[in-house]
C-alpha positions as CSV (number, residue, x, y, z in Angstrom):
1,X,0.0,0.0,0.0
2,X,1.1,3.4,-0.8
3,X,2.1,5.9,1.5
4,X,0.3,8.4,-0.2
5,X,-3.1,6.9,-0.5
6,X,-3.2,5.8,2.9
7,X,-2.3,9.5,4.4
8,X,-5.2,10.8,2.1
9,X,-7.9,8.6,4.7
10,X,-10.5,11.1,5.7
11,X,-11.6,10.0,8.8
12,X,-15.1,11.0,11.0
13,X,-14.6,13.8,13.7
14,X,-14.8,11.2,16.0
15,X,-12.7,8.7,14.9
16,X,-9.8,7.2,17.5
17,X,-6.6,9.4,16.7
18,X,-3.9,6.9,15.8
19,X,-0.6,7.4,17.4
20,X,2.7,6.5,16.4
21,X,5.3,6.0,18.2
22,X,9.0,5.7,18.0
23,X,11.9,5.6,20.5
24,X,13.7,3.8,22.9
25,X,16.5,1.8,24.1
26,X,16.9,3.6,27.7
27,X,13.9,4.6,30.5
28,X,15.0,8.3,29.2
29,X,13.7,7.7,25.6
30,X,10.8,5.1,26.5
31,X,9.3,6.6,30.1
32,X,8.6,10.1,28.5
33,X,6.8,8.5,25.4
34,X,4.6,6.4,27.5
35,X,3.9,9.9,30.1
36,X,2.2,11.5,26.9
37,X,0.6,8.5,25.7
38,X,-1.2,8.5,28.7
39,X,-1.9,12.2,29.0
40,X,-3.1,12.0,25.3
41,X,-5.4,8.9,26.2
42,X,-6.8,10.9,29.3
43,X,-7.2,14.2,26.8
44,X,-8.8,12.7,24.2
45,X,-11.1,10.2,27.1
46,X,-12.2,14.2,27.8
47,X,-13.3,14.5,24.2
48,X,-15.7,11.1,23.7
49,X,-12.5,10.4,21.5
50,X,-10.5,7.0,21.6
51,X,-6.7,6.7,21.2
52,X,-4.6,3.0,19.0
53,X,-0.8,3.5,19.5
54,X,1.7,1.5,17.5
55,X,4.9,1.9,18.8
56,X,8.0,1.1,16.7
57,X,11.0,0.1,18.6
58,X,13.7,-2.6,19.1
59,X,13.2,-6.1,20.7
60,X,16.3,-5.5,23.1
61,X,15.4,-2.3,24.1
62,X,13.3,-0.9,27.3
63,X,10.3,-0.3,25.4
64,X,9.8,-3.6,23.9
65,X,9.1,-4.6,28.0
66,X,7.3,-1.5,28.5
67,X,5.1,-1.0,25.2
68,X,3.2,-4.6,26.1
69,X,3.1,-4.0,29.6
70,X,1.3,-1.1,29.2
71,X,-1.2,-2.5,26.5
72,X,0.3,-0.8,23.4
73,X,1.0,-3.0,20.1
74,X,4.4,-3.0,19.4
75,X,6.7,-4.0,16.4
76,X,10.2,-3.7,15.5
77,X,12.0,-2.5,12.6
78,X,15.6,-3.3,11.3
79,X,18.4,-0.5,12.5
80,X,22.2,0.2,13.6
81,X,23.8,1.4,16.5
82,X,26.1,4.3,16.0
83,X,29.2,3.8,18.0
84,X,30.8,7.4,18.7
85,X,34.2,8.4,18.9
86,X,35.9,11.8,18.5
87,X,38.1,10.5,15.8
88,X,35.9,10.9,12.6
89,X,37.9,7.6,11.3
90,X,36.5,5.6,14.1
91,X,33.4,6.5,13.3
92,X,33.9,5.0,10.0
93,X,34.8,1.4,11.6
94,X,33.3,-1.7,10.7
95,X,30.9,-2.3,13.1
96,X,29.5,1.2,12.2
97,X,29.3,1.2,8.7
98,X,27.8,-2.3,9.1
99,X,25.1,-0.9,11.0
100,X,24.8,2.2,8.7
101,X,23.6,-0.4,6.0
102,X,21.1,-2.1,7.9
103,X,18.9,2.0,8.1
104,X,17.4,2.1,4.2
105,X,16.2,-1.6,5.3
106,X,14.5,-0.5,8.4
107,X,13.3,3.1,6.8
108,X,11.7,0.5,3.7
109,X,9.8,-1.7,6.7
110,X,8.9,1.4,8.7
111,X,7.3,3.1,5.6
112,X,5.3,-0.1,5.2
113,X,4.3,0.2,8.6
114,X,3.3,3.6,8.7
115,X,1.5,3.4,5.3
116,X,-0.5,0.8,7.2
117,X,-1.5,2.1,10.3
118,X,-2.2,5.3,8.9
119,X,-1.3,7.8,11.9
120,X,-2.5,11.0,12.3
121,X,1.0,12.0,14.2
122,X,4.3,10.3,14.7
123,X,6.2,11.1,18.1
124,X,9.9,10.3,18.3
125,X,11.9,10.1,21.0
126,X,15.1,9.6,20.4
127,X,17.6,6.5,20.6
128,X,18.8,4.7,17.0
129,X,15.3,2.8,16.3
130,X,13.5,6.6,16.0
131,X,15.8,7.5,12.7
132,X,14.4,5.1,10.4
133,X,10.6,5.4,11.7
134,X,11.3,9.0,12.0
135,X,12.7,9.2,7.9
136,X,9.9,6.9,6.8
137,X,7.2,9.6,8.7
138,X,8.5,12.1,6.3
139,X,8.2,9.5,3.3
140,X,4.6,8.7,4.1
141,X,3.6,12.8,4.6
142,X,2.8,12.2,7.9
143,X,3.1,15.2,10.9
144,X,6.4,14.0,12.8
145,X,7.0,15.7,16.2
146,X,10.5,15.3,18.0
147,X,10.6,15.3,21.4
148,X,14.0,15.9,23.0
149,X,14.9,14.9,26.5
150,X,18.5,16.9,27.1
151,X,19.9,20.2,26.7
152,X,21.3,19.1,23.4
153,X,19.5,17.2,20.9
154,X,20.7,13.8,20.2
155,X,22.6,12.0,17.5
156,X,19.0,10.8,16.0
157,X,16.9,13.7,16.7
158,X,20.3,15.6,15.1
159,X,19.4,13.5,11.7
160,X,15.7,14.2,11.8
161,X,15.4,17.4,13.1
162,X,15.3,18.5,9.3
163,X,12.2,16.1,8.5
164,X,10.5,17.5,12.0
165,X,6.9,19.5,12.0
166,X,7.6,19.7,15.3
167,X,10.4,20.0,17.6
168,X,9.7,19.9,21.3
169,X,12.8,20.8,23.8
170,X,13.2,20.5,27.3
171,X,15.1,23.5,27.8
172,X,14.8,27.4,26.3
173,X,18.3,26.7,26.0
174,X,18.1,24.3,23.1
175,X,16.7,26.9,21.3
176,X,19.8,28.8,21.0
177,X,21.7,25.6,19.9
178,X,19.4,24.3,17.4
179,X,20.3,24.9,13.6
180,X,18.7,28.4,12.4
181,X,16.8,26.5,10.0
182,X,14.9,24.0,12.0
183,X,14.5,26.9,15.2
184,X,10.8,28.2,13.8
185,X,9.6,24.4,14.3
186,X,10.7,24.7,18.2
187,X,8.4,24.8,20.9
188,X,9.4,24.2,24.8
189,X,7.3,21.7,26.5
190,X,9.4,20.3,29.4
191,X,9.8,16.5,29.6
192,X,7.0,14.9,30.3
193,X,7.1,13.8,34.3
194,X,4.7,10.8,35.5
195,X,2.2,12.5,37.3
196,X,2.5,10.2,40.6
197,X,6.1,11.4,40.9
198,X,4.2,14.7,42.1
199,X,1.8,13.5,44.4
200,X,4.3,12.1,47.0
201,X,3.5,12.3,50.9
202,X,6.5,12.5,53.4
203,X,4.7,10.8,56.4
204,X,4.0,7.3,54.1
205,X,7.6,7.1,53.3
206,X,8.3,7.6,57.1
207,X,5.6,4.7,57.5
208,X,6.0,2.7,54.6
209,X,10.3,2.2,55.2
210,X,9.9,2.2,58.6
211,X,11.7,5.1,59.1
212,X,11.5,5.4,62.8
213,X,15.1,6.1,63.9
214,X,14.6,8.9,61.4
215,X,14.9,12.6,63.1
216,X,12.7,14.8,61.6
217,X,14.7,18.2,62.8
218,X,17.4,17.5,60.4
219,X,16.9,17.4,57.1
220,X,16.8,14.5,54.8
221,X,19.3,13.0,52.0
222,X,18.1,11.0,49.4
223,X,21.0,9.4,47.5
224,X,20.7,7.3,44.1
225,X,22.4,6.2,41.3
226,X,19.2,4.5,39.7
227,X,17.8,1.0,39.0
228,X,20.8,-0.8,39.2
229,X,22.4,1.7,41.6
230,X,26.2,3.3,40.5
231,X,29.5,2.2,42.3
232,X,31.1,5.9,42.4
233,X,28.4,7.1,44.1
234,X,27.6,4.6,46.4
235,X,31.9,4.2,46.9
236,X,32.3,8.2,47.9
237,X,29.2,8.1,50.0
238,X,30.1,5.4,52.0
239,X,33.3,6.9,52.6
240,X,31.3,10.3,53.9
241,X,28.5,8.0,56.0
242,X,29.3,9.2,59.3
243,X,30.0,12.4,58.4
244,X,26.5,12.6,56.8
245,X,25.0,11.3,59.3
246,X,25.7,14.0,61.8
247,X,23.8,16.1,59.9
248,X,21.4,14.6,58.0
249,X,19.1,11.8,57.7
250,X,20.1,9.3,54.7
251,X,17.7,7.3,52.6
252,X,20.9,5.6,50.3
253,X,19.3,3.4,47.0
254,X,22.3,1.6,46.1
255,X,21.3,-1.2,43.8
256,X,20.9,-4.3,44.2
257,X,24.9,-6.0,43.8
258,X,26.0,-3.6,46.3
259,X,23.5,-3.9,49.8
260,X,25.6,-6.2,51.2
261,X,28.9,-4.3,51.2
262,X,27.6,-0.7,52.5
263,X,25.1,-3.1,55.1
264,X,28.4,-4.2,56.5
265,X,29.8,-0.6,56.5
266,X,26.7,0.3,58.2
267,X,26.7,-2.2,61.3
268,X,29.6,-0.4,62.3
269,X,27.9,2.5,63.0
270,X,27.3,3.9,66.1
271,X,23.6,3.4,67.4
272,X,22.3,6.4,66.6
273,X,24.1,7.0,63.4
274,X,22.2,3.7,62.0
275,X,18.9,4.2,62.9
276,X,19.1,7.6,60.4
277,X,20.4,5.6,58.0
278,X,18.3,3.7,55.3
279,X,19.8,1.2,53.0
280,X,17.8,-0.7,50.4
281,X,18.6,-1.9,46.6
282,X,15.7,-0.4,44.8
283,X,13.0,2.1,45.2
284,X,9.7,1.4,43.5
285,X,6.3,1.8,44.4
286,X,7.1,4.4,47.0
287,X,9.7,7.0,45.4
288,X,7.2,9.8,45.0
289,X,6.7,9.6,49.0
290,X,11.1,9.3,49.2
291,X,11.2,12.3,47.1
292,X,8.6,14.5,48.8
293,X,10.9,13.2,52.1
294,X,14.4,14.5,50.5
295,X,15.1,17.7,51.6
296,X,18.4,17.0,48.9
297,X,19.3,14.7,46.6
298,X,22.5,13.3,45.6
299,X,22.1,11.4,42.2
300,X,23.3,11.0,38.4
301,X,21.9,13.8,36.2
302,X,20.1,12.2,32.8
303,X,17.4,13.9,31.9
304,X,14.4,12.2,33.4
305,X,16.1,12.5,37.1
306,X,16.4,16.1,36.4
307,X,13.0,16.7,34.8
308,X,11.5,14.8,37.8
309,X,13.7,17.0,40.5
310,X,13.1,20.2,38.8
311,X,9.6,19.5,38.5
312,X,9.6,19.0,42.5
313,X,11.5,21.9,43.4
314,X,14.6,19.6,44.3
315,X,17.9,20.8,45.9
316,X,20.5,18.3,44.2
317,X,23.9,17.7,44.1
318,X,24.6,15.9,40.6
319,X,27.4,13.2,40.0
320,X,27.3,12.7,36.2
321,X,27.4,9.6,34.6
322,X,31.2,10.4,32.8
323,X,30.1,7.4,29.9
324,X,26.5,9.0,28.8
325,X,25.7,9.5,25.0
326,X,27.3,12.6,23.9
327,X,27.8,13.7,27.9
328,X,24.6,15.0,28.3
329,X,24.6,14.0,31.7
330,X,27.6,16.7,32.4
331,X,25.5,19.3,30.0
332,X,22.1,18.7,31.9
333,X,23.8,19.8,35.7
334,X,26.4,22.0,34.8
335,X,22.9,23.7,32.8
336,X,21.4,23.8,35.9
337,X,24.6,24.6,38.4
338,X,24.9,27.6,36.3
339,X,21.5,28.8,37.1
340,X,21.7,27.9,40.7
341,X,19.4,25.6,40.5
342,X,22.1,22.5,41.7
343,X,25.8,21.6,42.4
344,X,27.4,19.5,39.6
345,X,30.4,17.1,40.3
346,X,32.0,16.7,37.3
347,X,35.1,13.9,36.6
348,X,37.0,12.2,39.9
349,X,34.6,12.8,42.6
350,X,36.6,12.8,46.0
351,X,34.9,12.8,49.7
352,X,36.1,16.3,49.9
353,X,34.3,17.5,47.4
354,X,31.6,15.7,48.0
355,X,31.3,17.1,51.6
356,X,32.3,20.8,50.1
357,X,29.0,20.5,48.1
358,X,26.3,18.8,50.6
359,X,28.0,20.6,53.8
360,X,26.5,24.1,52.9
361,X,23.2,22.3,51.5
362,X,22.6,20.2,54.9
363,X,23.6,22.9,57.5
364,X,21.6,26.2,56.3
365,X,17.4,25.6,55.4
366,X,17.9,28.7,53.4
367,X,20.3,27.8,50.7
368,X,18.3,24.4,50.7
369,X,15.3,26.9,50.2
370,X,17.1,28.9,47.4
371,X,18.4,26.1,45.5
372,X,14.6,24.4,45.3
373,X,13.2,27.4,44.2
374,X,15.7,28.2,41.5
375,X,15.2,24.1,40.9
376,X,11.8,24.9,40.1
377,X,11.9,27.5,38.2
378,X,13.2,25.3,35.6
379,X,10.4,22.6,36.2
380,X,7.8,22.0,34.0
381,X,5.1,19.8,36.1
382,X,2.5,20.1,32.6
383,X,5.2,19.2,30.1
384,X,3.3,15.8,29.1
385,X,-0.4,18.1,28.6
386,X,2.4,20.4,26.7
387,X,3.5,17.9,24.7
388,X,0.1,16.5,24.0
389,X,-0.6,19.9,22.7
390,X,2.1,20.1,20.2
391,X,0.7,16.6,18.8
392,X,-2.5,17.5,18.0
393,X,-1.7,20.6,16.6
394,X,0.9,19.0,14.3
395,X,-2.0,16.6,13.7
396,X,-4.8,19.5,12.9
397,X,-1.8,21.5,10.7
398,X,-2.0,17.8,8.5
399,X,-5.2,17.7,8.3
């Protein structure tokens, strides 16, 4: 079937809007998509209006996990990983131009896919599996919005920014660093934040973890280096424990291959000292009632954290992740350091410095104060309804 006879469909006013979607790979590509999907269901719900999704992604990826979890069809397309390098001739290796070859394949199957589903929008994410769904969008004719999650647009939103109706940034400051002829097609929405992370209650952590040895009169440190935890953080915090402890309250996430060597750090802790400290492996369920606790939060810095933080009106002291795609993670807090709005540890991360940065933060309610409100000034709670926006106006523009 032709692309162009399929986008020429009329369909009733009241016909379900159909939803592409593409992205994935990480949590930061996949969680915002699924955030709008659901604020778009719920909009649309509003409207006596029903909402199919198809989301195009890989079948190693987190969205292949998340995408049926969550109800929404999902296929895959062929694609290559781009393997960086700051030596343009290691871009050209092997394994790159190998995976290079496999794109026109996966932009042919994509088109086929589009051209059959018909959408009235495709959203893309980001991550290698959006390029050739997000070239075969502009194939078919049919409205394609970015969405970018960092400061800087990424390797695959770089390639398709060009084919974009829309481009939806985080930041104003991506404005300013997109290319002057994609910039008119810019809009800031924020990146979308699940809306439970807002709704947090400080008493049901206290309940929930048993927090009892907790004292409320000092504040309260949140520390986490994600899912599967991170080894530098959890290494320089433990080396700072009692320190911290005399003046704050520590909920520490650590991951789940690394409890038992900080709980044996921890039994040698004087009484007191342990009973404010609160060790676990993972956070699920209850980390919007842990982050309405944290009074600061010492974590990695991708752009979900920060979106979430922000969004909260978080003090934060961010340890980037040195390895991230393009090191966004060192652009996204230095972004925010800059504006007051956080303290970002760059490279080797010591306990001094680590207890130069948190010591001001823990001791004076004020700067804490200062920091969150700069924090949130650079929140943006409504980004998914912002984002939803932007879709059905590329949408209405196609129609």
């Amino acid at each position: 079937m032709g692309c162009l006879v399929t986008s020429a469909i009329n369909r009733a006013p009241h016909a379900s809007f159909r939803l592409i979607v593409t992205g994935g790979g990480t949590g930061g590509h996949t969680y915002p998509a699924l955030t709008a999907i659901r604020a778009l269901r719920d909009r649309l719900t509003g409207q006596g209006r029903g909402l199919e999704v198809l989301w195009i992604g890989t079948a190693e990826g987190l969205e292949a996990r998340v995408a049926p979890a969550e109800g929404i069809p999902f296929t895959t397309v062929a694609t290559g990983k781009i393997r960086r390098s700051s030596n343009p001739l290691k871009m050209l290796g092997p394994a790159n131009v190998k995976d290079m070859a496999r794109v026109p394949l996966g932009v042919a199957q994509a088109r086929s896919k589009i051209a059959e589903f018909a959408p009235d929008v495709v959203l893309a994410t980001g991550g290698y599996v959006a390029v050739p769904a997000g070239l075969a969008a502009r194939l078919c004719r049919r409205p394609l919005v970015l969405h970018e999650q960092t400061v800087r647009l990424g390797l695959a939103n770089r390639k398709l920014a060009g084919s974009a109706t829309r481009i939806a940034v985080s930041s104003p400051s991506t404005l300013e660093l997109l290319p002057k002829d994609v910039r008119a097609t810019a809009v800031v929405t924020g990146n979308p934040v699940r809306p439970e992370i807002l709704t947090g209650d400080a008493d049901k952590a206290v309940t929930t973890l048993g927090l009892t040895g907790f004292d409320r009169r000092l504040p309260t440190l949140y520390v986490t280096g994600g899912a599967q935890g991170a080894q530098q953080i959890n290494t320089v915090v433990g080396e700072v424990l009692p320190w911290l402890l005399e003046r704050a309250n520590v909920i520490h996430q650590c991951g789940p291959d690394n409890v038992e060597q900080l709980a044996s750090l921890s039994a040698q802790l004087p009484q007191g000292a342990a009973a404010r400290y609160h060790l676990t492996g993972y956070v699920g369920s209850e980390l919007p009632d842990v982050l309405a606790l944290a009074d600061v939060v010492v974590s990695r810095s991708g752009a979900g954290t920060l979106a979430e933080l922000t969004a909260l009106g978080k003090a934060a002291v961010f340890i980037p992740l040195a390895t991230s795609a393009g090191n966004e993670q060192t652009h996204n807090a230095r972004h925010l350091e800059e504006a007051g709005a956080a303290v970002a540890l760059a490279g080797e991360v010591s306990a001094d410095r680590l207890r130069l940065a948190l010591g001001p933060l823990l001791a004076d309610p004020v700067r804490r104060a200062d920091m969150a409100q700069a924090a949130r000034a650079h929140g943006r709670p409504d980004a998914a309804e912002r984002l939803v926006d932007v879709l059905l106006d590329a949408a209405g523009s196609a129609a």
